[in-house]
C-alpha positions as CSV (number, residue, x, y, z in Angstrom):
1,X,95.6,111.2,133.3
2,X,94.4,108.3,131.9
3,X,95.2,104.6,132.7
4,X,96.3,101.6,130.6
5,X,93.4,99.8,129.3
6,X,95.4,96.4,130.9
7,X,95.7,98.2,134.3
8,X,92.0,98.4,134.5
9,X,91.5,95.1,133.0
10,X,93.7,93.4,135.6
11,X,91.8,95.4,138.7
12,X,88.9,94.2,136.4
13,X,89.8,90.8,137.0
14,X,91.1,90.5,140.3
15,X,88.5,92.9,141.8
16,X,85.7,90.9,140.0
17,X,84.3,93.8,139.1
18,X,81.7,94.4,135.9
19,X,81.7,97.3,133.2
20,X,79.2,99.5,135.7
21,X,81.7,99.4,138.9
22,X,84.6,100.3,136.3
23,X,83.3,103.2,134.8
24,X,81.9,104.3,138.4
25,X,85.4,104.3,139.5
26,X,87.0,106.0,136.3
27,X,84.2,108.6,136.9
28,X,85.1,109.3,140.8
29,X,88.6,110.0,139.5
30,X,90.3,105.8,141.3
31,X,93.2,104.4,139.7
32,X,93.1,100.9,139.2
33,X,95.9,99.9,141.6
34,X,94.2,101.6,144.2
35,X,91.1,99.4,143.5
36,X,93.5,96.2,143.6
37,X,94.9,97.2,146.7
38,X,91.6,98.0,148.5
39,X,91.1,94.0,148.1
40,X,89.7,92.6,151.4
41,X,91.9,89.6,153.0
42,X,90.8,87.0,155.2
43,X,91.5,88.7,158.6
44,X,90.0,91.7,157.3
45,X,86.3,91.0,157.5
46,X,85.0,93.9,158.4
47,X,86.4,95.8,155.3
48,X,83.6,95.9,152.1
49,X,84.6,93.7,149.5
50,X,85.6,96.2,146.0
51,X,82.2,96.0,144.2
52,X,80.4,97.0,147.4
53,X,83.1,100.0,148.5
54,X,82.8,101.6,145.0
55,X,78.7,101.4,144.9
56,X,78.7,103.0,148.7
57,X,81.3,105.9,147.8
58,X,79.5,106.4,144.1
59,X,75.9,106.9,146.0
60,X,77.9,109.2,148.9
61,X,79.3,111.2,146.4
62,X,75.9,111.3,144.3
63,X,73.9,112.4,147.0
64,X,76.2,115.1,148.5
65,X,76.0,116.2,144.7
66,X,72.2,117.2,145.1
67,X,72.3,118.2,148.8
């Protein structure tokens, strides 16, 4: 199932994400409100900001691909 092209533009946006990080996620099978809500607030510090979460779980899934 494919997403509006404004939904991803909006997580686009908000996430400050680039064209790599979005077609990371479309590949991994994320919806874009799922990206939007995965945005880190200020008393949750610990938690990876969007750009970082998708690049960890893209290299996770990559490497459990050749192992």
């Amino acid at each position: 199932m494919g997403y509006k092209p404004e939904l991803w533009a909006e997580a686009k946006k908000k996430c400050r994400l680039g064209e790599k990080e979005i077609q990371m996620a479309k590949e991994m099978g994320l919806n874009p409100k799922s990206l939007i809500k995965n945005i880190p607030n200020s008393r949750e510090q610990w938690k990876l900001s969007v750009k970082d979460w998708i690049h960890e779980m893209y290299e996770d899934r990559q490497m459990k691909k050749k192992g």
